[in-house]
ZAZA-415085 format. One line per field, with one value per residue: residue number from 0; residue in one letter; x, z, y of N, C-alpha, C in turn. Coordinates in steps of 0.2 Angstrom, whole numbers. Layout:
% residues N
i NUM/...
aa a/...
n_east X/...
n_up Z/...
n_north Y/...
ca_east X/...
ca_up Z/...
ca_north Y/...
c_east X/...
c_up Z/...
c_north Y/...
END
This chain:
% residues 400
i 0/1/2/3/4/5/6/7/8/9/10/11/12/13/14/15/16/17/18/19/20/21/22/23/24/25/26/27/28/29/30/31/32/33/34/35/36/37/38/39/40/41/42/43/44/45/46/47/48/49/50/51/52/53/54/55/56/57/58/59/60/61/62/63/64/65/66/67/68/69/70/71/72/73/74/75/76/77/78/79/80/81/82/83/84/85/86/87/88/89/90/91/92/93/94/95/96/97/98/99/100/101/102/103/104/105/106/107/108/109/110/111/112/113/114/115/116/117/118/119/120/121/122/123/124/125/126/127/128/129/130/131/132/133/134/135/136/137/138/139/140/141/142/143/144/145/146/147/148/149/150/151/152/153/154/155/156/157/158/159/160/161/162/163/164/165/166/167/168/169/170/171/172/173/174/175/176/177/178/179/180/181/182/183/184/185/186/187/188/189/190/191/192/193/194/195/196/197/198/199/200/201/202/203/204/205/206/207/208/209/210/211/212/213/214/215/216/217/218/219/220/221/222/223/224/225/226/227/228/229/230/231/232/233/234/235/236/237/238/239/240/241/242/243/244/245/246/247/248/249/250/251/252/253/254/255/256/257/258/259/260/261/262/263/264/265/266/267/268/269/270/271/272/273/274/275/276/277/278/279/280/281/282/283/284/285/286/287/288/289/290/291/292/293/294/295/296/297/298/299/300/301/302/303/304/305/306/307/308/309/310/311/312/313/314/315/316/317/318/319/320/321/322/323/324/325/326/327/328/329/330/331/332/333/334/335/336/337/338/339/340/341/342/343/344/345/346/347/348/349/350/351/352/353/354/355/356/357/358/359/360/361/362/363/364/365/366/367/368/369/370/371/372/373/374/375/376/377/378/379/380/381/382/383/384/385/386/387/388/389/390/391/392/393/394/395/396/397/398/399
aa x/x/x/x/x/x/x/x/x/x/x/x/x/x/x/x/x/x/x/x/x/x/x/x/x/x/x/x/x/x/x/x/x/x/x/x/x/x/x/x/x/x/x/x/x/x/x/x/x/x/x/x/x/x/x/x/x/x/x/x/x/x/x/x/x/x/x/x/x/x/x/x/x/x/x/x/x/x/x/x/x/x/x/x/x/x/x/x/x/x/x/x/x/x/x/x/x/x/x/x/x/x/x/x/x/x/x/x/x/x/x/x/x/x/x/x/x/x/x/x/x/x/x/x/x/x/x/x/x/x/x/x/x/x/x/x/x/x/x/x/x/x/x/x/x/x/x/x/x/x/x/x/x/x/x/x/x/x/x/x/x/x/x/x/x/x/x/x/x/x/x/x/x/x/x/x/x/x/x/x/x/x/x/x/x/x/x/x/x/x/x/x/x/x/x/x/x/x/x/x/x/x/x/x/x/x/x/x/x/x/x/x/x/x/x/x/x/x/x/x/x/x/x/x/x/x/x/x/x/x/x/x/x/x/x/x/x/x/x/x/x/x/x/x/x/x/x/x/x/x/x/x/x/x/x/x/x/x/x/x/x/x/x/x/x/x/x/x/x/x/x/x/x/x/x/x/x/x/x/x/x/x/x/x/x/x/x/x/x/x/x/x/x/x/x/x/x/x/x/x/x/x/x/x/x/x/x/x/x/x/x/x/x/x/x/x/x/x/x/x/x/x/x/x/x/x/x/x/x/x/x/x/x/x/x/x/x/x/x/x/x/x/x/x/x/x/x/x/x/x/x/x/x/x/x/x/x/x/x/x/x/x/x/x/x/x/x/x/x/x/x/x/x/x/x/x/x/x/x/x/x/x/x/x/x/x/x/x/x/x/x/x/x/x/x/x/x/x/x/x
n_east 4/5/10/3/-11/-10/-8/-24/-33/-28/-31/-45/-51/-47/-56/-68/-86/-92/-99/-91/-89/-81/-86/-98/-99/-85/-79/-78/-65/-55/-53/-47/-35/-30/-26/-15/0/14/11/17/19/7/5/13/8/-6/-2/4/-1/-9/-15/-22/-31/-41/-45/-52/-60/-66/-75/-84/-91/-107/-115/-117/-105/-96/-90/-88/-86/-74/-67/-69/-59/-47/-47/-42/-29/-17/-18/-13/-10/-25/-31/-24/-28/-43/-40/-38/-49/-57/-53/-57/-71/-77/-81/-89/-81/-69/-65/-48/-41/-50/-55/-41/-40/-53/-48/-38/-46/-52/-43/-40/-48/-51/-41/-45/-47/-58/-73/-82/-75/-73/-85/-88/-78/-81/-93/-88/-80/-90/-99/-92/-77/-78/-88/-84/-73/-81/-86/-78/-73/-81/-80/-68/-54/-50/-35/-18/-15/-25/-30/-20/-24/-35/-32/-25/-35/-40/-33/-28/-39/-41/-31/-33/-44/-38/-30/-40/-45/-35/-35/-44/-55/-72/-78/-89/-84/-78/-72/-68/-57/-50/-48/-41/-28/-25/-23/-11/0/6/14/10/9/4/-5/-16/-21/-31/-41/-55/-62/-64/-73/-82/-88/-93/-105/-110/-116/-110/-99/-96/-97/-83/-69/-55/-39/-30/-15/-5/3/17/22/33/52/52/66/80/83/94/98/90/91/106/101/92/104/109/99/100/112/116/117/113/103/87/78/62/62/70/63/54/56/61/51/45/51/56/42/36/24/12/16/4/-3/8/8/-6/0/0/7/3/3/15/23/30/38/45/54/54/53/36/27/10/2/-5/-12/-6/4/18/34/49/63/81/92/83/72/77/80/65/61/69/65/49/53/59/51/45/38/31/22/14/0/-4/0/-3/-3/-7/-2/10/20/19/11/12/4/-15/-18/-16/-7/8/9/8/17/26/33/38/47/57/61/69/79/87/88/84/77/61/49/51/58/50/42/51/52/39/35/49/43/32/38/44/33/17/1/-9/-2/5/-2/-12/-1/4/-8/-13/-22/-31/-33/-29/-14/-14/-16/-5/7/3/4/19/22/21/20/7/0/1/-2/-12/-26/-24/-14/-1/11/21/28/35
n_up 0/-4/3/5/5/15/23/21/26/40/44/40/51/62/61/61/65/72/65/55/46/39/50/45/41/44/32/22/28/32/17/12/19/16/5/3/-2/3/10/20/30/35/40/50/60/63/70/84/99/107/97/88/100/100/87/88/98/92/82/87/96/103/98/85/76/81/86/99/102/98/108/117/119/122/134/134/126/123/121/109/99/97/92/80/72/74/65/52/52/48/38/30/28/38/50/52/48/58/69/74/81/90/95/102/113/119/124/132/139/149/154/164/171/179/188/197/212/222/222/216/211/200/195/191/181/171/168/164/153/145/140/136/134/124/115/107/100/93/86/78/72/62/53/48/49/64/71/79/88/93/102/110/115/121/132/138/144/151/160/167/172/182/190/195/206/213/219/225/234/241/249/256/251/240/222/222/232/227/220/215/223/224/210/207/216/210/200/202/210/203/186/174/161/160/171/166/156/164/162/151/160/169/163/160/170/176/166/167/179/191/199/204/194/188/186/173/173/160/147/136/122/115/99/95/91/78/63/59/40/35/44/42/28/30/36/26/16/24/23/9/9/17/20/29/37/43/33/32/44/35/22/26/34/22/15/26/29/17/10/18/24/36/48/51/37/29/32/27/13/-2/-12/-25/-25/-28/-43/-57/-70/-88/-89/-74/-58/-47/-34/-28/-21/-22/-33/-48/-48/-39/-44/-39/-35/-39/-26/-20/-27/-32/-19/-14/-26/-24/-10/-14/-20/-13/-1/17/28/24/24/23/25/20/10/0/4/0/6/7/19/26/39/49/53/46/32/36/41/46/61/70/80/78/67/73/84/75/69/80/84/73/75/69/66/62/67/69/59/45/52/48/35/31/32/24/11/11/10/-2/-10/-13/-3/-9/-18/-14/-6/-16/-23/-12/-8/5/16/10/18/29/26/25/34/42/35/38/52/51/47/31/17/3/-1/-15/-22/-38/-37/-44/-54/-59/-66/-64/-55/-61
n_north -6/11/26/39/29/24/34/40/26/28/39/38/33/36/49/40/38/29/24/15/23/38/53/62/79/79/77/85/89/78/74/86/85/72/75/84/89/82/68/62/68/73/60/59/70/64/56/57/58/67/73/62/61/72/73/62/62/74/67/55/66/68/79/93/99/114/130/130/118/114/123/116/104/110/104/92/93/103/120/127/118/114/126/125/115/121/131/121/115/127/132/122/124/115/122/137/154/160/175/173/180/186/177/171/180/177/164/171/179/169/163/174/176/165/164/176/179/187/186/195/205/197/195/208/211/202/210/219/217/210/220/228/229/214/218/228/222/214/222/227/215/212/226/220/211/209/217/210/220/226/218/215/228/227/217/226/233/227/220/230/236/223/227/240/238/228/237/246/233/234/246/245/247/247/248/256/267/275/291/309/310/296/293/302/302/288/288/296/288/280/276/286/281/268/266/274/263/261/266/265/256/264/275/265/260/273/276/266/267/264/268/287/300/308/315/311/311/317/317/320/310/309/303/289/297/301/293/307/312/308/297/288/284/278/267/262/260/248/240/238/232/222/204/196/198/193/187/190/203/210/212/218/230/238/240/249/257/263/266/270/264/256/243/234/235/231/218/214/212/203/190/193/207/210/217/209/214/212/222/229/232/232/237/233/246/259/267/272/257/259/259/249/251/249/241/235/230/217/211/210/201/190/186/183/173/162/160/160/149/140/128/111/112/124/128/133/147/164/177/188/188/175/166/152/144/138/149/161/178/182/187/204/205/196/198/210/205/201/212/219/210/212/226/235/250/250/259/272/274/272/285/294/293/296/308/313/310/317/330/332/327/333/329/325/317/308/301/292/288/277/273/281/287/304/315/314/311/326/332/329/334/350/348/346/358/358/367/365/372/378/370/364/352/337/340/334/337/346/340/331
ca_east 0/6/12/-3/-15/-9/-10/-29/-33/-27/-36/-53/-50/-47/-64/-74/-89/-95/-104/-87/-86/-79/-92/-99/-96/-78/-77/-71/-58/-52/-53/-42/-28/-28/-25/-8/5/18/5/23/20/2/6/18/5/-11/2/5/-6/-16/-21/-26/-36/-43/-51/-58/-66/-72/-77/-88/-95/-114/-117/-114/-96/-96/-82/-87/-85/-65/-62/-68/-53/-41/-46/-36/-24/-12/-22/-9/-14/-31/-30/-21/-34/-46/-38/-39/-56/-62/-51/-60/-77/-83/-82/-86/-74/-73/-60/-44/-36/-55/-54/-38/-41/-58/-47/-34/-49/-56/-36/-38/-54/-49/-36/-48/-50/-63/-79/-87/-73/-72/-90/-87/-74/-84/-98/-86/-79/-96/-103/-90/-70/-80/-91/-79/-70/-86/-90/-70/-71/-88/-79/-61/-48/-44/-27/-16/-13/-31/-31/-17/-25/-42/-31/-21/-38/-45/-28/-27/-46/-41/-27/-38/-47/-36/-30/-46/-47/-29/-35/-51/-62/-76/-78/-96/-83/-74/-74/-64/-50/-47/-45/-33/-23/-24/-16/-4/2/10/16/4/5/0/-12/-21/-23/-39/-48/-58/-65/-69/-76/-88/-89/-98/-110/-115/-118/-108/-95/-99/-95/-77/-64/-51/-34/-27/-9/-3/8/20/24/42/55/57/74/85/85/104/100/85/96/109/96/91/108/111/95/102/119/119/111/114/98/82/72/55/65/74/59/45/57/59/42/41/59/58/38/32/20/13/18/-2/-3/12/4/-9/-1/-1/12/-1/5/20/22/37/36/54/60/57/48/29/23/4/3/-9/-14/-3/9/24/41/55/71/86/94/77/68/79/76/59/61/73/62/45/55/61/45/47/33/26/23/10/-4/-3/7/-5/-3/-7/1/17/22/14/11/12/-5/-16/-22/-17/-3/11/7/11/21/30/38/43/53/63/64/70/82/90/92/80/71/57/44/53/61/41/38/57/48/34/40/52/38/29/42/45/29/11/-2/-13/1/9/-9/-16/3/5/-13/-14/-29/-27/-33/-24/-10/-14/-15/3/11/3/10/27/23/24/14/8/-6/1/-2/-19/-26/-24/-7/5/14/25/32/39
ca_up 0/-4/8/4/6/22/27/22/30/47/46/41/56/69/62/61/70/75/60/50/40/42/50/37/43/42/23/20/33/29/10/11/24/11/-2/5/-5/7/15/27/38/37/43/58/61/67/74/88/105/108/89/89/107/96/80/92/101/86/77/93/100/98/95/79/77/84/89/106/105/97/112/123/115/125/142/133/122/122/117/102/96/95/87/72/74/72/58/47/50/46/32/25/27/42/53/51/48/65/69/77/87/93/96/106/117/123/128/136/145/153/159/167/174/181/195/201/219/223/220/217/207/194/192/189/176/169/166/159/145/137/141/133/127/118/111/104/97/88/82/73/67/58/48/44/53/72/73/85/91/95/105/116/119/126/138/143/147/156/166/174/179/186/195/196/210/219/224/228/240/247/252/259/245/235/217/225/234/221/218/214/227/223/206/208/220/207/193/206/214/198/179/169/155/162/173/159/153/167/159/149/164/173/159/157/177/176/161/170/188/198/204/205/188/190/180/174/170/152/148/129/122/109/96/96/86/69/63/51/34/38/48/40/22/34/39/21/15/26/22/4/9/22/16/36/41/42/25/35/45/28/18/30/34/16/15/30/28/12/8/25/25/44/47/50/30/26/34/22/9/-3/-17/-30/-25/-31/-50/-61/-81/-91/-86/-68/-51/-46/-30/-28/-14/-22/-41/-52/-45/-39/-46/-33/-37/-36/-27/-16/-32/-33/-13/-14/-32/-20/-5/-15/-23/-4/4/23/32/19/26/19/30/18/5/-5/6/-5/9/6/25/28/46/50/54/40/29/43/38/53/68/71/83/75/62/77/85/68/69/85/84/67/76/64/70/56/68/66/50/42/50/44/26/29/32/18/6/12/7/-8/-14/-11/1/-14/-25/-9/-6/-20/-26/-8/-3/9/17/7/22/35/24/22/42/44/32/41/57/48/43/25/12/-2/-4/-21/-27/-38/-36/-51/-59/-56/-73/-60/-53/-67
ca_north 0/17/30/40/26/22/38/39/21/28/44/38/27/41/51/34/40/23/19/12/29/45/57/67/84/80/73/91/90/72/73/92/83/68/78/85/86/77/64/59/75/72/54/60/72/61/48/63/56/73/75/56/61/78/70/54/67/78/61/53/69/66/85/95/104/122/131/129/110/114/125/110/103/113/100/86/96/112/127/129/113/115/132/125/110/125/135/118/116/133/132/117/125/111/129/144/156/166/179/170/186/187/167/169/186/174/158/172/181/163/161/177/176/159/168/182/175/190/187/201/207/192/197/217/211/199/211/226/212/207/225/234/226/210/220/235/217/211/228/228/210/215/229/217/206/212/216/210/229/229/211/219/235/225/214/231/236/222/217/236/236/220/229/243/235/225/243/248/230/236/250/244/254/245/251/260/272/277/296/312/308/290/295/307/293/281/292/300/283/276/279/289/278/260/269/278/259/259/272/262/253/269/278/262/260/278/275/261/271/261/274/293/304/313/319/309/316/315/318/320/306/309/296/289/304/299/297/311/309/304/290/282/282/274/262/261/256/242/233/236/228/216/198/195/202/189/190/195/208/217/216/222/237/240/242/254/263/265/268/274/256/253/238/232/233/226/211/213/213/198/188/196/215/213/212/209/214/209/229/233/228/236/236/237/251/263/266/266/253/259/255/248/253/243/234/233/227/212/207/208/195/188/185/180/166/159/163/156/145/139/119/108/114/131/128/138/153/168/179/189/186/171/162/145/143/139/152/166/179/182/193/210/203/191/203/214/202/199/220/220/207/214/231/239/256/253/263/279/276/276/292/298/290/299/315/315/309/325/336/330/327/336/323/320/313/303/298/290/282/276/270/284/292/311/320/314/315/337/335/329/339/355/346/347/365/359/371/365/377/382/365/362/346/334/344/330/340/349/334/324
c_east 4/6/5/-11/-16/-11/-18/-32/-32/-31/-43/-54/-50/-54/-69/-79/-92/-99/-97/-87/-84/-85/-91/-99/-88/-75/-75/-66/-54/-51/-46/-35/-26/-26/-19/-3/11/13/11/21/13/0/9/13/-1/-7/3/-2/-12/-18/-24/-33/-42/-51/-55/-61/-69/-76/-82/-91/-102/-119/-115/-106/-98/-89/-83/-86/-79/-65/-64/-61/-48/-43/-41/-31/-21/-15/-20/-12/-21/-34/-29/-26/-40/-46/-40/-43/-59/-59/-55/-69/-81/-83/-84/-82/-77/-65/-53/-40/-44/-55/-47/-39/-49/-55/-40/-39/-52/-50/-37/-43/-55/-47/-38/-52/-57/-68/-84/-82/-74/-80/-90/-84/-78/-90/-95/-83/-83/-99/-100/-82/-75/-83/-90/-77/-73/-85/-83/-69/-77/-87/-73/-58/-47/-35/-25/-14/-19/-33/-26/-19/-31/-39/-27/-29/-42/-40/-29/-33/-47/-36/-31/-42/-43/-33/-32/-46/-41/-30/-43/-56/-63/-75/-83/-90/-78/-77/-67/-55/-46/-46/-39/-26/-21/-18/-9/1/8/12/11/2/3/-6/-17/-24/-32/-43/-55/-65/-67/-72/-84/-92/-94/-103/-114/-116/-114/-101/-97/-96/-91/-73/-56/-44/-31/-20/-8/4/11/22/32/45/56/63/75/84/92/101/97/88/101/107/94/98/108/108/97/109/118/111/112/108/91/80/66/58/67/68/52/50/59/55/40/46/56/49/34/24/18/12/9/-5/1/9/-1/-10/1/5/9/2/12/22/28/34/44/59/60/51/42/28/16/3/-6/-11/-10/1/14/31/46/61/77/90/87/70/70/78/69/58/62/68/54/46/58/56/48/37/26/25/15/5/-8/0/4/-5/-3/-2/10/24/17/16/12/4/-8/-19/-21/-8/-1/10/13/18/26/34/41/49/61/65/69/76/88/92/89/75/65/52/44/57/56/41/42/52/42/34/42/47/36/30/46/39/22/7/-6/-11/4/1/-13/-7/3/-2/-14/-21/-27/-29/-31/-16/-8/-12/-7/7/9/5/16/29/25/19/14/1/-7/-3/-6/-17/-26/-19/-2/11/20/29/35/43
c_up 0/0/8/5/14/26/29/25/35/48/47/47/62/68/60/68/72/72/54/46/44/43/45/39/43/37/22/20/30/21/8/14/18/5/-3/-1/-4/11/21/32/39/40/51/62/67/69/81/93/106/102/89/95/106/93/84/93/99/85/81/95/97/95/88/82/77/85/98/108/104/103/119/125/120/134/141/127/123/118/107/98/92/93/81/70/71/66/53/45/48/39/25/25/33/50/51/54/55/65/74/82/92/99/104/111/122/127/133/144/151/156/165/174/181/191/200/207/222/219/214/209/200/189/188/181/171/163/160/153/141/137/135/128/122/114/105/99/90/83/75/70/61/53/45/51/59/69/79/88/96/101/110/118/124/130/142/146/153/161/169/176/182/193/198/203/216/222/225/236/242/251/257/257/241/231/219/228/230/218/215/216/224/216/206/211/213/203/197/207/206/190/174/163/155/165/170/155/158/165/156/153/169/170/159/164/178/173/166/177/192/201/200/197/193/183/181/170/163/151/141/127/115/105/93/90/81/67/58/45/35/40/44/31/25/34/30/15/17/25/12/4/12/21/24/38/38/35/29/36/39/23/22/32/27/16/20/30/22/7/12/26/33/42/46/40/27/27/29/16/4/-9/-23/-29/-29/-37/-54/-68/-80/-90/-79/-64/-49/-40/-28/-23/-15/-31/-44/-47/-45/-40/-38/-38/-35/-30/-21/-22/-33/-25/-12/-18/-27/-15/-7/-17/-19/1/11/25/28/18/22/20/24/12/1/-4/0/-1/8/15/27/35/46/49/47/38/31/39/45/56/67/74/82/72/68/80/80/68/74/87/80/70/71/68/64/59/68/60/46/47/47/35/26/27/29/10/6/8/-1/-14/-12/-7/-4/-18/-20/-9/-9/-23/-21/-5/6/9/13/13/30/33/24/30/45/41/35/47/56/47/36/22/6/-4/-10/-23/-29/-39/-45/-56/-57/-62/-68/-58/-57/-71
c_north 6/22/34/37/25/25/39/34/26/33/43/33/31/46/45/37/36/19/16/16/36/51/62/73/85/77/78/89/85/74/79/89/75/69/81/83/82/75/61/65/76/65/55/66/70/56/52/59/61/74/69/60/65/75/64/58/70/72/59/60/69/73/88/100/109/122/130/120/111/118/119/105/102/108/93/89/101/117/127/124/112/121/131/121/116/132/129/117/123/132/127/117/119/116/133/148/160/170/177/175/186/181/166/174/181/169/163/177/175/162/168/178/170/160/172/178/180/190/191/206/205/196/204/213/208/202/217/221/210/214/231/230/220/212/225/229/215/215/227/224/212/219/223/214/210/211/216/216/228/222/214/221/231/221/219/233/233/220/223/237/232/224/236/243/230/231/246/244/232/240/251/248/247/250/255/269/276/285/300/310/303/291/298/303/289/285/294/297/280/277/280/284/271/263/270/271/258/261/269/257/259/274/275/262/267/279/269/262/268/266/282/297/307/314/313/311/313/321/317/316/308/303/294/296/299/300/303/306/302/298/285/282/279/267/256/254/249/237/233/230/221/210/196/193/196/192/194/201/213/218/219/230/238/243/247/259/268/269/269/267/255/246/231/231/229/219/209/212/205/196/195/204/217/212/214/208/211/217/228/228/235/234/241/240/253/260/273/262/258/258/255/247/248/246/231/227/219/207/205/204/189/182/180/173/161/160/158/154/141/131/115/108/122/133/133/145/158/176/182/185/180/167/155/141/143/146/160/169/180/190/198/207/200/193/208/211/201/207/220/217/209/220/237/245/255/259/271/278/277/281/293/297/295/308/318/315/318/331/336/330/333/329/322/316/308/296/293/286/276/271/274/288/301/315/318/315/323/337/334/332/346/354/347/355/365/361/369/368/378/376/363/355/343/337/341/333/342/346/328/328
END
């Protein structure tokens, strides 16, 4: 029998739902995993003790597949596990698709919820996460993908109204006593910009009556300095010179040095954007396609023709930065590290990028090559104190 076969044989054998076939809500799932182009890593796969323990369990449960039956999952698997377990399946249509940053911000609120030995507390917390963070969440998956930016901010907001409170019960104050004073404490007692993370919970805490209307103090944050010209052409070079430097890391700061890119789009952006005729390289930003210049046009060839995480779970990845996970492009987070690591400022290099765009061009012409907003563009250039008043719209004649 055929490596392939073998593999099939074992699998329809781990979803047997009792009747000698593979339950049929999983005939996607099984027919998509048999269909692998390497069945050996789809063999070493279900040979794995908790993925066997998984599929027995999807296969035998006498209810229909929900995602609440896959996060049951996590009492006899590794969260991680049953994550990827649940990308394959949404993948193959025997889920639907649900928002995976939403998906894990749920199974990290039930960890956190777990620990709150007060009562009374768990409850409050409880009510202000389905009243107001899960619901802010829904409302964002609703327009497009949550970004992990935005899964952080709701557990910045949910850890400090846990902390919130336990320095209420240190000091022998329920939430009910909670006024002018005890605000002023709160913010006074410790670093304005973690603090400022409870806002959210005292803001909702007062729409919902339970502590008295006050004032709470707000502080204006700057956003990191952007580098000099000088540096960020420094910066510039080395991601042209040095083949050192990870692939992710040198082409995600390309993209953000070099065309002021937040890094949340780069992530979005796809093999398809980048298009090679037999002269030069285009990257789809705005409209027209942009030219990439050398020696940047040959890393990015470079880099689509080495793509990284591309295992057989995904092989199809359409993803220029693709994740492991099927289907899923890689986390904010996971491109920082590779920044961080590499020694890359991209965060002020894109302003320095945007800045210099600025001054160079008008924000309607940066705007529309760029795929920028054109009037948040005009507000930052008058940030800058750059004037292009003179410049009517639509007369790009003057720039060529």
């Amino acid at each position: 029998m055929c490596a392939r076969c073998c593999f099939t044989v074992r699998l329809h054998a781990l979803l047997d739902d009792g009747t000698g076939a593979v339950r049929e809500d999983l005939r996607a799932f099984a027919d998509g995993l048999t269909a692998m182009p390497n069945p050996a890593t789809g063999e070493k796969w279900i040979g794995r003790p908790h993925v066997q323990r998984m599929l027995g369990a999807l296969a035998t449960d006498p209810g229909p597949i929900t995602h609440e039956t896959v996060t049951e999952l996590e009492a006899i698997s590794h969260w991680r596990s049953v994550a990827f377990l649940r990308d394959l399946l949404m993948r193959r249509g025997c889920l639907p698709q649900a928002d995976r940053h939403l998906l894990a911000f749920d199974r990290w609120l039930r960890a956190k919820l777990a620990v709150i030995e007060h009562v009374e507390h768990r409850r409050l917390i409880e009510r202000f996460t389905a009243w107001h963070v899960r619901r802010r969440l829904h409302e964002l998956a609703e327009q497009r993908p949550i970004a992990p930016k935005q899964v952080e901010g709701a557990q910045h907001q949910v850890s400090h109204a846990i902390d919130f409170l336990a320095w209420l019960h240190e000091r022998g104050q329920e939430l009910g006593d909670v006024g002018q004073p005890e605000l002023d404490a709160w913010f006074a007692e410790g670093p304005f910009y973690t603090r400022r993370l409870a806002t959210a919970f005292l803001k909702w805490a007062m729409r919902a009556k339970l502590i008295s209307p006050a004032s709470i103090p707000h502080r204006r944050e700057l956003n990191p300095r952007p580098l000099t010209q000088q540096q960020r052409l420094d910066v510039l070079r080395r991601l042209a010179d040095d083949d050192t430097i990870h692939p992710t890391a040198r082409v995600s700061a390309v993209l953000m040095v070099l065309y002021a890119q937040p890094l949340l789009r780069v992530l979005r952006l796809t093999v398809d954007d980048i298009v090679r005729t037999d002269t030069e390289v285009l990257l789809r930003l705005g409209d027209p396609p942009t030219p990439v210049p050398a020696p940047f046009d040959a890393i990015l060839t470079d880099y689509l023709d080495h793509r990284r995480n591309l295992t057989t779970s995904n092989a199809g990845a359409n993803w220029l930065f693709p994740s492991i996970n099927p289907g899923q492009p890689m986390t904010a987070a996971g491109v920082r590290k590779h920044l961080r690591r590499a020694g890359l400022p991209a965060l002020s290099g894109r302003s320095a990028a945007l800045q210099q765009l600025l001054l160079d061009a008008p924000p309607p012409v940066i705007a529309k090559v760029l795929g920028f907003d054109d009037t948040h563009l005009t507000q930052v250039a008058q940030q800058l104190g750059v004037n292009w008043s003179q410049y009517a719209a639509g007369d790009h004649d003057r720039l060529t």
